[in-house]
DRENFIZA-613955 format. One record per residue: x, y, z of N, C-alpha, C in turn. Coordinates in nm, 3 decimals, padded with zeros to 5 digits, always signed. Each point is the difference from the previous one (the first is absolute). Layout:
# DRENFIZA-613955
pt nxx->X&nyy->Y&nzz->Z&caxx->X&cayy->Y&cazz->Z&cxx->X&cyy->Y&czz->Z
...
***
This chain:
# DRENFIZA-613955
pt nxx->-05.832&nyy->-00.667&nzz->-02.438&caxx->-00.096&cayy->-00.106&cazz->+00.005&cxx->+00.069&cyy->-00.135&czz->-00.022
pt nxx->+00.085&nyy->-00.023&nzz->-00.101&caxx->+00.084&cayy->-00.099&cazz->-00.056&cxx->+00.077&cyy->-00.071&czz->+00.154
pt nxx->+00.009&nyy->+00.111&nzz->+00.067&caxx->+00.156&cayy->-00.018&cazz->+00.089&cxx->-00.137&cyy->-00.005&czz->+00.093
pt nxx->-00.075&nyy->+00.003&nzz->+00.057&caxx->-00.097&cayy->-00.032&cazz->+00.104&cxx->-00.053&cyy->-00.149&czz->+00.000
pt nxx->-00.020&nyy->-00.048&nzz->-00.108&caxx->-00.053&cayy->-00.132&cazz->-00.074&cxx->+00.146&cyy->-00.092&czz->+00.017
pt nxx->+00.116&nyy->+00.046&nzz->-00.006&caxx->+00.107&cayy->-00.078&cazz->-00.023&cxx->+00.053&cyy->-00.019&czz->+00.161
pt nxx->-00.034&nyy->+00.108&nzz->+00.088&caxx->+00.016&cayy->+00.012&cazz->+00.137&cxx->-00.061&cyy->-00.170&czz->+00.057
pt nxx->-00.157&nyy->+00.017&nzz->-00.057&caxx->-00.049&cayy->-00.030&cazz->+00.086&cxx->-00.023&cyy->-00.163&czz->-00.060
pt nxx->+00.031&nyy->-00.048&nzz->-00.123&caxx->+00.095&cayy->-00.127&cazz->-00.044&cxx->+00.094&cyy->-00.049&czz->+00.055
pt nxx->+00.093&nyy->+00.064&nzz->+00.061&caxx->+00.121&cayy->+00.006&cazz->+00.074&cxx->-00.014&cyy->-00.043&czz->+00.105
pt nxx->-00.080&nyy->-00.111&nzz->+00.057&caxx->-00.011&cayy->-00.049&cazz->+00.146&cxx->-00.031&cyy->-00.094&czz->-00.019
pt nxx->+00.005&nyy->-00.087&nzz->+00.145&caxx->+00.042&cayy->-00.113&cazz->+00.086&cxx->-00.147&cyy->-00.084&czz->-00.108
pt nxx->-00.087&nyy->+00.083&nzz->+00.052&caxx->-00.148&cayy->-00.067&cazz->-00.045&cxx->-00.003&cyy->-00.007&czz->-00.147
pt nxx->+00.017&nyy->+00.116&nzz->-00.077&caxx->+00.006&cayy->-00.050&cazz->-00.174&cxx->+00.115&cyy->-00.144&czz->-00.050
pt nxx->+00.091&nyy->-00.001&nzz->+00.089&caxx->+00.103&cayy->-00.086&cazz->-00.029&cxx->-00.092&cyy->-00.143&czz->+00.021
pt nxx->-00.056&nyy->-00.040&nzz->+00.136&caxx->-00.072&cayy->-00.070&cazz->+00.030&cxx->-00.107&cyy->-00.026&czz->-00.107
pt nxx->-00.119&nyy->+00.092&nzz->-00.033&caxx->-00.078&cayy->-00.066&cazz->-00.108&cxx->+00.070&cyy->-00.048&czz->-00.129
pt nxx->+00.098&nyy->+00.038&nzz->-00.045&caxx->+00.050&cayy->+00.009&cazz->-00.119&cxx->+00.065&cyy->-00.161&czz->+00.023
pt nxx->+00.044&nyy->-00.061&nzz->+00.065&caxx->+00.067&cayy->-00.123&cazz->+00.060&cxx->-00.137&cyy->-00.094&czz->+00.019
pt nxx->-00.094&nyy->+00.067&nzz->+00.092&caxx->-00.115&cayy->-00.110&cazz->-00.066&cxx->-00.060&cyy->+00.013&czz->-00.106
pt nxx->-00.009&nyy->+00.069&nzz->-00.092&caxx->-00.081&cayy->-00.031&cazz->-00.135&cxx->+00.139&cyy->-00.066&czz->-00.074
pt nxx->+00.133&nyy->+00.012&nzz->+00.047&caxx->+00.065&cayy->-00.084&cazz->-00.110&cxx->-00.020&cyy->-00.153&czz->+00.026
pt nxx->+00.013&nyy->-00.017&nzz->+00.144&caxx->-00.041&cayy->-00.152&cazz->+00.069&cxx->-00.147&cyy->-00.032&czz->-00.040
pt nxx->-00.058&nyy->+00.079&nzz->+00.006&caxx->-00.144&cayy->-00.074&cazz->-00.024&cxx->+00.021&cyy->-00.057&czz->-00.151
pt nxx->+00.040&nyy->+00.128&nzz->-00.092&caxx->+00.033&cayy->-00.063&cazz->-00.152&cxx->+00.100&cyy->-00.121&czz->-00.018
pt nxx->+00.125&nyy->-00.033&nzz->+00.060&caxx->+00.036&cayy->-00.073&cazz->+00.000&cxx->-00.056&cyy->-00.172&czz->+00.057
pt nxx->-00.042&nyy->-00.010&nzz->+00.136&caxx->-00.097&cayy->-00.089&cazz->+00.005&cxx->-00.109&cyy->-00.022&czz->-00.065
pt nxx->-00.094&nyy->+00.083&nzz->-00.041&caxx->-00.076&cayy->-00.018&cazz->-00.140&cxx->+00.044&cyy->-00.113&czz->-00.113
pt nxx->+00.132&nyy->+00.097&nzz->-00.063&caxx->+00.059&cayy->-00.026&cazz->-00.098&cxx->+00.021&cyy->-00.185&czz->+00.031
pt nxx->+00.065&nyy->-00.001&nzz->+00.151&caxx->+00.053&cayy->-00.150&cazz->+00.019&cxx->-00.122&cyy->-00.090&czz->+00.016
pt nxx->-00.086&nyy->+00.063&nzz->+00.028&caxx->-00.082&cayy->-00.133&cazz->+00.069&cxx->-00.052&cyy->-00.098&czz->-00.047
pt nxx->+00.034&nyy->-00.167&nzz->+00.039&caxx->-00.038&cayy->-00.102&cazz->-00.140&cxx->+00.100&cyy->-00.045&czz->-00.036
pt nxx->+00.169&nyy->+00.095&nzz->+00.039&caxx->+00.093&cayy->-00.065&cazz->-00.049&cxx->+00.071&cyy->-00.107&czz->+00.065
pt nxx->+00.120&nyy->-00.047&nzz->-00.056&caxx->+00.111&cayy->-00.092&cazz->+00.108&cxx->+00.038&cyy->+00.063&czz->+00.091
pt nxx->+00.075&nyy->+00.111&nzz->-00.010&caxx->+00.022&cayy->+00.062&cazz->+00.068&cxx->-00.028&cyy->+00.102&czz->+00.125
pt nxx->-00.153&nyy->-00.007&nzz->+00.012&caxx->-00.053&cayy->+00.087&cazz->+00.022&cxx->-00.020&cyy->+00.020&czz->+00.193
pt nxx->+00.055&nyy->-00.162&nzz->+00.031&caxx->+00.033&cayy->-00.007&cazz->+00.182&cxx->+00.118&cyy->+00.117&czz->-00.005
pt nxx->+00.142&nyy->-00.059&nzz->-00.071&caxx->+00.108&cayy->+00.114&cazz->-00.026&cxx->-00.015&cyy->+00.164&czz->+00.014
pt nxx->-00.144&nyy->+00.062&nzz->-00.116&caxx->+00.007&cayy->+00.101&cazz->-00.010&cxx->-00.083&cyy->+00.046&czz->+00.182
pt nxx->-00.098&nyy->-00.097&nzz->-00.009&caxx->-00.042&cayy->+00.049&cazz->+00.151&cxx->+00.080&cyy->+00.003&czz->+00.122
pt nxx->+00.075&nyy->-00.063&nzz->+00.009&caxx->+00.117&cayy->-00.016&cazz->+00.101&cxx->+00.077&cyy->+00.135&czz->+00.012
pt nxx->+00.025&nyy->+00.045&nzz->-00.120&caxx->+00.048&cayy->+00.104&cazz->-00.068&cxx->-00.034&cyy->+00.099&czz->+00.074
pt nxx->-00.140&nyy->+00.009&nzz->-00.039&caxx->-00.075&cayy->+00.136&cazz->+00.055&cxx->-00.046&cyy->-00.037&czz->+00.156
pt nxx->+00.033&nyy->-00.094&nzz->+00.055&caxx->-00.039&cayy->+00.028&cazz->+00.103&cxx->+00.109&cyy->+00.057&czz->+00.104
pt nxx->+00.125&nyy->-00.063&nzz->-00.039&caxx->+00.150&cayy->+00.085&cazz->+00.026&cxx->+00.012&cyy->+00.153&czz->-00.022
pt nxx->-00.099&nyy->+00.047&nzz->-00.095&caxx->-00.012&cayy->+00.102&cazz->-00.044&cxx->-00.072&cyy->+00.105&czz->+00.099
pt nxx->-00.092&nyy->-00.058&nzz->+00.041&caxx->-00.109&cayy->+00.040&cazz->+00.106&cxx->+00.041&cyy->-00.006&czz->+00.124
pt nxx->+00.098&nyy->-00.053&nzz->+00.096&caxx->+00.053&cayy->-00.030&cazz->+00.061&cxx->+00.118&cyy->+00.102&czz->+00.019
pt nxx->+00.064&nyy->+00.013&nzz->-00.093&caxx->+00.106&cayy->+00.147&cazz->-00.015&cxx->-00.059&cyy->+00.091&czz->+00.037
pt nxx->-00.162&nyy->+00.000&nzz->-00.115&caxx->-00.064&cayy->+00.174&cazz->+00.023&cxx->-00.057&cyy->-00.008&czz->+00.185
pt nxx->-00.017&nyy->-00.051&nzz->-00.004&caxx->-00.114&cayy->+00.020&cazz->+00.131&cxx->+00.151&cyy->+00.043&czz->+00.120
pt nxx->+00.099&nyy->-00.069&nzz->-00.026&caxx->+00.106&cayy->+00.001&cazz->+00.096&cxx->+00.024&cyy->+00.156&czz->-00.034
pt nxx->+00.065&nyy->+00.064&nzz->-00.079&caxx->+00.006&cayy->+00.096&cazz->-00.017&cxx->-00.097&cyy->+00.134&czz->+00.004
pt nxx->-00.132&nyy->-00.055&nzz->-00.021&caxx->-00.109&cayy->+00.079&cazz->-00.008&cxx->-00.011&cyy->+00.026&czz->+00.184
pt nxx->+00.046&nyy->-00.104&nzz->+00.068&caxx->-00.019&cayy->+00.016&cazz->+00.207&cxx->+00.151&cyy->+00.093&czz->+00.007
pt nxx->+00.096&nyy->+00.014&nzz->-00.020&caxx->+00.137&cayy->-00.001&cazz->-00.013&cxx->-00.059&cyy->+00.191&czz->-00.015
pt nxx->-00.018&nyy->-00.004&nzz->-00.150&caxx->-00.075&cayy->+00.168&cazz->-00.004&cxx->-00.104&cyy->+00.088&czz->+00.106
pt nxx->-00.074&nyy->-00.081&nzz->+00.040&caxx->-00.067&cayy->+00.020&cazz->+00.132&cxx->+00.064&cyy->+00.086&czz->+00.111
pt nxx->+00.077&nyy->-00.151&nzz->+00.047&caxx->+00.014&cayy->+00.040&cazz->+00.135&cxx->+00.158&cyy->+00.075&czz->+00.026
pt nxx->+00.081&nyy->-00.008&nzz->-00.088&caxx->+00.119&cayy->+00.054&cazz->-00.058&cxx->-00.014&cyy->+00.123&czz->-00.066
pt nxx->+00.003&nyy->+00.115&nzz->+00.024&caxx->-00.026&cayy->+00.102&cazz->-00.035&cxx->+00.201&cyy->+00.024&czz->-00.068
pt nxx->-00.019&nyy->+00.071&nzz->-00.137&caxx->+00.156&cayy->+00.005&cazz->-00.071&cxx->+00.103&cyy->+00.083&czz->+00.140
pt nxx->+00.098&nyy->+00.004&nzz->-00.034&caxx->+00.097&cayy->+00.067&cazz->+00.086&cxx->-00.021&cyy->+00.145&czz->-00.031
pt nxx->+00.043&nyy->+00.082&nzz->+00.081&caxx->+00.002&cayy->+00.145&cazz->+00.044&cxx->+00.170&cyy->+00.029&czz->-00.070
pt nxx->+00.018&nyy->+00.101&nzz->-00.077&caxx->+00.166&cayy->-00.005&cazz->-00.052&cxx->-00.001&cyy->+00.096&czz->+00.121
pt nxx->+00.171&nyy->-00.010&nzz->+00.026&caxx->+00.038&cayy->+00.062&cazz->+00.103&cxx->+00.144&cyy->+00.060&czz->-00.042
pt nxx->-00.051&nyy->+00.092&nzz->+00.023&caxx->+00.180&cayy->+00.087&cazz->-00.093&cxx->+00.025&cyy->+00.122&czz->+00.141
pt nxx->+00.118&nyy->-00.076&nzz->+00.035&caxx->+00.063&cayy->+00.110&cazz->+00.121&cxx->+00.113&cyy->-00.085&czz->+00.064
pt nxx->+00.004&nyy->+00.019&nzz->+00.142&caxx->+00.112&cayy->-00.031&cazz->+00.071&cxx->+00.045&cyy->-00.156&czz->-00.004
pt nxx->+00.082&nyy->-00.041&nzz->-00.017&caxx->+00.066&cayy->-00.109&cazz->-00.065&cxx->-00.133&cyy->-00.127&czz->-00.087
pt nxx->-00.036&nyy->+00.117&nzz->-00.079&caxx->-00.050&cayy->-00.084&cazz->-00.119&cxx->+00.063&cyy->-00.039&czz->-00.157
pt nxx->+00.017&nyy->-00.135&nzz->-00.011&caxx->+00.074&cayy->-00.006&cazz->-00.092&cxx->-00.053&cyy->-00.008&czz->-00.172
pt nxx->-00.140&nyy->+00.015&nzz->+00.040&caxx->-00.118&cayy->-00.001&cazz->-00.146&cxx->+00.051&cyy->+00.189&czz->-00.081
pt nxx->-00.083&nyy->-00.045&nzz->-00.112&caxx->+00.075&cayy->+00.093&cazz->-00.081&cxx->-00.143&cyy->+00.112&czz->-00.010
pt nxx->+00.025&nyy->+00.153&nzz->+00.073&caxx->-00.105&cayy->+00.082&cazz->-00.015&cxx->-00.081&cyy->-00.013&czz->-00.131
pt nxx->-00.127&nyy->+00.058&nzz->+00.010&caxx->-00.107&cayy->-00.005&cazz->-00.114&cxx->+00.041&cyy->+00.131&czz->-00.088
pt nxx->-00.029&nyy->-00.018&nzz->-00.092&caxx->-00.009&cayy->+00.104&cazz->-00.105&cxx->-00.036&cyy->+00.120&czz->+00.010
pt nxx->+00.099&nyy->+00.113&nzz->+00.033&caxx->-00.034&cayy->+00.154&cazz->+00.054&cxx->+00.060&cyy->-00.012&czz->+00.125
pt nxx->+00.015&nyy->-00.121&nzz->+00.049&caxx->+00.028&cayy->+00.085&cazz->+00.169&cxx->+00.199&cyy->-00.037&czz->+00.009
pt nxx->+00.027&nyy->+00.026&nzz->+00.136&caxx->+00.188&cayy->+00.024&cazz->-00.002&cxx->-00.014&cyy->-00.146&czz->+00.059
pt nxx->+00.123&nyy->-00.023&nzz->-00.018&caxx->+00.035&cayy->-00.065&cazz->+00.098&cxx->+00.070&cyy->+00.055&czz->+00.144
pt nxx->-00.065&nyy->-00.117&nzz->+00.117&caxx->+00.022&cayy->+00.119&cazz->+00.151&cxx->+00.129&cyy->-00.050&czz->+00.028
pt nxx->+00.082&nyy->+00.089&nzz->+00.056&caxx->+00.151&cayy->-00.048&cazz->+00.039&cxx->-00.014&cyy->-00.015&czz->+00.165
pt nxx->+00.024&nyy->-00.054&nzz->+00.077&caxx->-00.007&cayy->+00.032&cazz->+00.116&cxx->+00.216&cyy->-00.042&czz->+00.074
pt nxx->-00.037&nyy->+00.153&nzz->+00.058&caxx->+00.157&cayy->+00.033&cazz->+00.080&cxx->+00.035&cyy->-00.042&czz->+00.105
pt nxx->+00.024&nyy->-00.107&nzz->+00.040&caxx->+00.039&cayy->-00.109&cazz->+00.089&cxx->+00.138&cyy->+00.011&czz->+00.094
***
C-alpha cells in the first residue's frame, strides 16, 4: 500500500501541484512587499520552464535503450551484453 501511494507521488503531476502550493505560499507570503515585482518575475520564469517542459514531455516520448549491434550504452540490469562478430 505504502509503495502504491509512493508510486503514485512519484509523477510529473504530484511534482507540479507540490510547486504550485509552494508558489502560491510564497506569493502569499510576498504580497505587499518591495520586492514582490522580483518574486513575480521569479515565478513567472518559473512557469515558463514548466510549461516548456511540460510540451517537451508530450510530444517527446523518453528514448527506447538499445543494447545490440554497435551499441555503445551500457546493458540494463540482468541482461548480457551483445557482442556482434564483424
Amino acid at each position: 500500500m505504502i509503495w502504491e501511494m509512493r508510486r503514485r507521488l512519484n509523477t510529473y503531476t504530484a511534482y507540479s501541484i507540490g510547486c504550485g502550493v509552494v508558489w502560491a505560499a510564497i506569493l502569499t507570503g510576498a504580497r505587499g512587499k518591495d520586492n514582490f515585482d522580483n518574486i513575480l518575475l521569479g515565478f513567472l520564469g518559473w512557469v515558463s520552464g514548466w510549461t516548456s517542459a511540460t510540451i517537451a514531455r508530450r510530444v517527446y516520448p523518453p528514448p527506447k535503450a538499445h543494447v545490440g549491434r554497435g551499441s555503445t550504452t551500457s546493458p540494463r540490469r540482468g541482461q548480457r551484453r551483445v557482442r556482434s562478430e564483424a
